[in-house]
N, C-alpha and C positions, 0 to 999 in steps of 0.2 A: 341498518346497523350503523354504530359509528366508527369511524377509521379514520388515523393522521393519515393526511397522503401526501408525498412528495409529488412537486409539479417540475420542477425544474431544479437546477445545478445551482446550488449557491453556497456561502460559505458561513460556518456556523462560528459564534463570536457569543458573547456576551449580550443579552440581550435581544439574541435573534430567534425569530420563530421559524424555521425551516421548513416543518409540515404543519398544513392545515387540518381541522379537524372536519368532517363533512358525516353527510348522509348519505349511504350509500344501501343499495339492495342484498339483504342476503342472500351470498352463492348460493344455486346449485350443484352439487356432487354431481361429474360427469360417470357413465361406468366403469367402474376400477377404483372409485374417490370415496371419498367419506368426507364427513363437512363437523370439521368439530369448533365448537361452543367456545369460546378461548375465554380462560380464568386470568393466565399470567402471560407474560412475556418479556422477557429480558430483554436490556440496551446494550448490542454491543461498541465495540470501537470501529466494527465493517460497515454501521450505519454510518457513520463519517465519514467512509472512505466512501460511498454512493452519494451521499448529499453534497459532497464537496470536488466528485466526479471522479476520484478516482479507479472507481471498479463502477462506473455509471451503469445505472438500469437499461435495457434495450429501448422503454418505451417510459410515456409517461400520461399519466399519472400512475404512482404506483405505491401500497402500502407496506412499509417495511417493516423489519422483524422476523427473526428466526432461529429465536428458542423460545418457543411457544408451547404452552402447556393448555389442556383443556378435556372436555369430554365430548363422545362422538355422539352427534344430536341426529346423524340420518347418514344413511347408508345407501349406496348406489348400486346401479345393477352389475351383480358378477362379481360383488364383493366380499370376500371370505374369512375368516380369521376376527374381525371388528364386529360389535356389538353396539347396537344404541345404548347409552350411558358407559361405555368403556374410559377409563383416563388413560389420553396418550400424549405424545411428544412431539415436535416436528423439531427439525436440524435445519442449519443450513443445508444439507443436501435433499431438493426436494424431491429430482428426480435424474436418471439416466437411460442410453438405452438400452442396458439391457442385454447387450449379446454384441460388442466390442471384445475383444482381450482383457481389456481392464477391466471389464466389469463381471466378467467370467472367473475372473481372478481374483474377485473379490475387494477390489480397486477404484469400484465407480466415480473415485473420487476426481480421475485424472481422464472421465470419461470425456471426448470430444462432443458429446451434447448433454452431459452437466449442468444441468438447471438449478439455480439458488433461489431458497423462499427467502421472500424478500426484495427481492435483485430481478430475476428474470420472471415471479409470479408473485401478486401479491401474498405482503406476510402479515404478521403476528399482532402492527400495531392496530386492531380492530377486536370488536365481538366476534367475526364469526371468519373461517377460512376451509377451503378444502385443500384436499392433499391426496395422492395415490397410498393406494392401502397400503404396500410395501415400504411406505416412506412415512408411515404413521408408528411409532415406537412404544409400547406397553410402558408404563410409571410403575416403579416399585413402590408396593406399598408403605417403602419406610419412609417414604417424603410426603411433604406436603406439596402445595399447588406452585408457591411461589420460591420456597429453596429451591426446590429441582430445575426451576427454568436455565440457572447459568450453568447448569451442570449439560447442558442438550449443545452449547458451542462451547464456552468457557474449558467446559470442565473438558467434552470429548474432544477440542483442540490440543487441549493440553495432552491430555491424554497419549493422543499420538505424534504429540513433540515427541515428550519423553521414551516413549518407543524410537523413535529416530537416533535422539542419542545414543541408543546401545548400552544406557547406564546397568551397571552390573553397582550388587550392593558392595559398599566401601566406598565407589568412588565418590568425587570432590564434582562437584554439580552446580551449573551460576546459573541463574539466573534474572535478566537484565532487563529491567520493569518490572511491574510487581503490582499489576492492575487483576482484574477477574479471573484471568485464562491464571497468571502465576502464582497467587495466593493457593488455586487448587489444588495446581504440581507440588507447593513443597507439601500441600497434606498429603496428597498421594503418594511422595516421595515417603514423610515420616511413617505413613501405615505399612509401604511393602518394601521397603530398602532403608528399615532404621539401622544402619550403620552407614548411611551415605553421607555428606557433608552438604549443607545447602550455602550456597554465602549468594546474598541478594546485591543488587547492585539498582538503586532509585534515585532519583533527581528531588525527590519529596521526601522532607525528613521524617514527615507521619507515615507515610510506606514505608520507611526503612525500619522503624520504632512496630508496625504492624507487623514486619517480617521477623524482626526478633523476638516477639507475641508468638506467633507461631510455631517456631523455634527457628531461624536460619539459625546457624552457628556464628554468621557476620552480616552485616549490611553496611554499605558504605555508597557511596555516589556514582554515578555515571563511569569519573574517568579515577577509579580508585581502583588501585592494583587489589587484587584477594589475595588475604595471607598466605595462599598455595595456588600453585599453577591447577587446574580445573583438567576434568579428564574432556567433559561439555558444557555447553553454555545455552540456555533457551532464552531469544533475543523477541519479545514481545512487545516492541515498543515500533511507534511508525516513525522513527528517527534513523540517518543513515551512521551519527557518531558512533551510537551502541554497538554497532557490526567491528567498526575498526581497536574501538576499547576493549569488546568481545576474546578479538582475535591476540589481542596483546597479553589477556590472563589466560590463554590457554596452553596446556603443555605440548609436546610435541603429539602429533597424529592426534591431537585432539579434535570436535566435532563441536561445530556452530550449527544449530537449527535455528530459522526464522523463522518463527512462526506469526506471521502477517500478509493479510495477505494484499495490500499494497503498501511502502511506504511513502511518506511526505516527500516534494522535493525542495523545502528550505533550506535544507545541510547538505543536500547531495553531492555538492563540489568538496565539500569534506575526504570522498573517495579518492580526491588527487593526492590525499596527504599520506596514502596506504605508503608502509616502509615494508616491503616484500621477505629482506631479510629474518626481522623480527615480527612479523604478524604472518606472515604466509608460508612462510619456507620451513623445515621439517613435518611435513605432510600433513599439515593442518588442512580441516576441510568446510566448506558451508553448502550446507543444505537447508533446503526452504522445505517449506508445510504448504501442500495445496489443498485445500477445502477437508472436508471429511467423509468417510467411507461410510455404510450401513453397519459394517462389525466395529468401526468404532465408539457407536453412540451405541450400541445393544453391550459392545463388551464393557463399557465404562461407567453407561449406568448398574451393571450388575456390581461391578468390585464396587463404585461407590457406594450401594447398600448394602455391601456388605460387610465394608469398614465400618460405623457407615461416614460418608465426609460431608458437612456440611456445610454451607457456602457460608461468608456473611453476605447479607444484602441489605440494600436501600430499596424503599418503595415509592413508588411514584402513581399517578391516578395518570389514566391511559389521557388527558389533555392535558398532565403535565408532562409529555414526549418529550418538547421541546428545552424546557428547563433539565432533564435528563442529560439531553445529550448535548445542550450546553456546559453544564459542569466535568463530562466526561472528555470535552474536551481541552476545558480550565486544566485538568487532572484533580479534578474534585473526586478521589476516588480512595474510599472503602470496602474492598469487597466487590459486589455486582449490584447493579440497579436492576430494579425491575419493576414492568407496568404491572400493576392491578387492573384487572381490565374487568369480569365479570364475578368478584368476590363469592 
């Protein structure tokens, strides 16, 4: 089959090829696995934070990607529920163990052996992958191969930002970037809390002009106050300014979600400049997004078929990985990219 692989830690720029593209043997499905056929898979912004070591792979070489779409070509022993020709999903969560607290509770996301496709086994950027049956996700049939890939992290990151928020409809709602994961929240936002307010906050004046496309109610810059103090603020960006600007448009007891899950350390002496008074004090709080759970990708592809919410995307051919994920780190960004892997 063919697959980019990352070999080692480097850093992605203009004109650099990160992963190689290689011949490799199609898996076998262990028992419990399925081995599905990969059609699509989406580029995220986590693949930048492994190629550039921030959330580095355990081992290497290793194939990344992990929203991956496809159909199940073979089935393993003691496998129940999947069917040869089935279309399913895979998430970043590939797998856990299973009978922790967390994961009993429906949590696996914060499980201590948390395994990420992509990160910890290879993922998506290939023809072919396997995966624990549990951890293979049914496709509604209102999408196609290649919308639904950014909806498998994009969309179920967002997703459970926005649950973290606690947003109740009326409220006044920021959020700060406005790449893949944000462009989803405000549809989601306008389908099930059309009286909330969105006002975006981007560095890129075609994301700001994309965000009032969608409808925010405002877009404005980085360090641009919003016409109203914000009840929460979803902070999507691998920047550490966005946190402290965040914390300055929020009203009292209001709520920061990061949802990243590492960021840059360029700006991070920027944290010296925090004013406690005015960003932290009347019980403002920040909370972070770690990975994603199994009821968040099964409950979030449901509601989005059922709005239904559809992405925009960019396409790419699985050996242009690298020109991908060098524009996503230019901030060459509309919507989601996605490989075409096996049209």
């Amino acid at each position: 089959m063919k697959a980019m692989l990352l070999e080692q830690i480097s850093h992605v720029q203009a004109g650099s090829s990160p992963l190689r593209l290689a011949d490799l043997p199609v898996p076998e499905p262990a028992p419990g696995e399925v081995l599905v056929k990969i059609s699509a898979c989406g580029v995220c912004h986590t693949e930048l934070d492994e190629i550039e070591g921030r959330t580095p792979p355990p081992l290497f070489p290793i194939i990344p990607g992990h929203q991956i779409v496809g159909t199940v070509e073979q089935v393993g022993d003691n496998v129940a529920g999947h069917r040869v020709g089935q279309r399913v999903g895979i998430a970043w969560i590939y797998s856990s163990c299973g009978t922790c607290s967390w994961c009993r509770s429906g949590d696996e996301n914060l499980c201590p052996e948390f395994r990420a496709t992509g990160r910890d086994v290879h993922g998506g950027y290939a023809e072919y992958v396997t995966v624990p049956q549990d951890f293979a996700f049914p496709i509604p049939h209102q999408y196609g191969d290649i919308e639904v890939a950014p909806l498998l992290c994009a969309g179920a990151i967002g997703y459970r930002s926005l649950r973290l928020t606690q947003t109740v409809d009326g409220d006044a709602v920021g959020l700060m970037g406005f790449g893949a994961s944000a462009h989803l929240v405000l549809k989601m936002i306008n389908a099930t809390l059309p009286c909330t307010r969105t006002y975006v906050f981007a560095r890129n004046p075609a994301e700001r002009a994309f965000a009032r496309e969608l409808g925010a109610v405002w877009a404005g810059d980085i360090s641009d106050r919003s016409p109203e103090q914000l009840q929460s603020i979803i902070d999507t960006t691998p920047a550490w300014k966005p946190i402290l600007e965040s914390l300055k448009n929020l009203q009292p007891g209001g709520r920061l979600v990061i949802n990243a899950i590492r960021k840059e350390e360029t700006d991070k002496s920027i944290l010296e400049e925090i004013d406690y008074p005015s960003q932290l004090w009347m019980e403002k709080e920040i909370k972070s997004v770690a990975n994603v759970a199994k009821r968040d990708v099964s409950e979030f592809l449901e509601l989005a078929a059922s709005i239904p919410i559809r992405p925009e995307v960019q396409c790419f051919e699985l050996h242009q990985a690298n020109i991908a994920l060098t524009e996503l780190k230019a901030g060459k960004i509309r919507g989601a990219k996605v490989l075409v892997v096996n049209p």
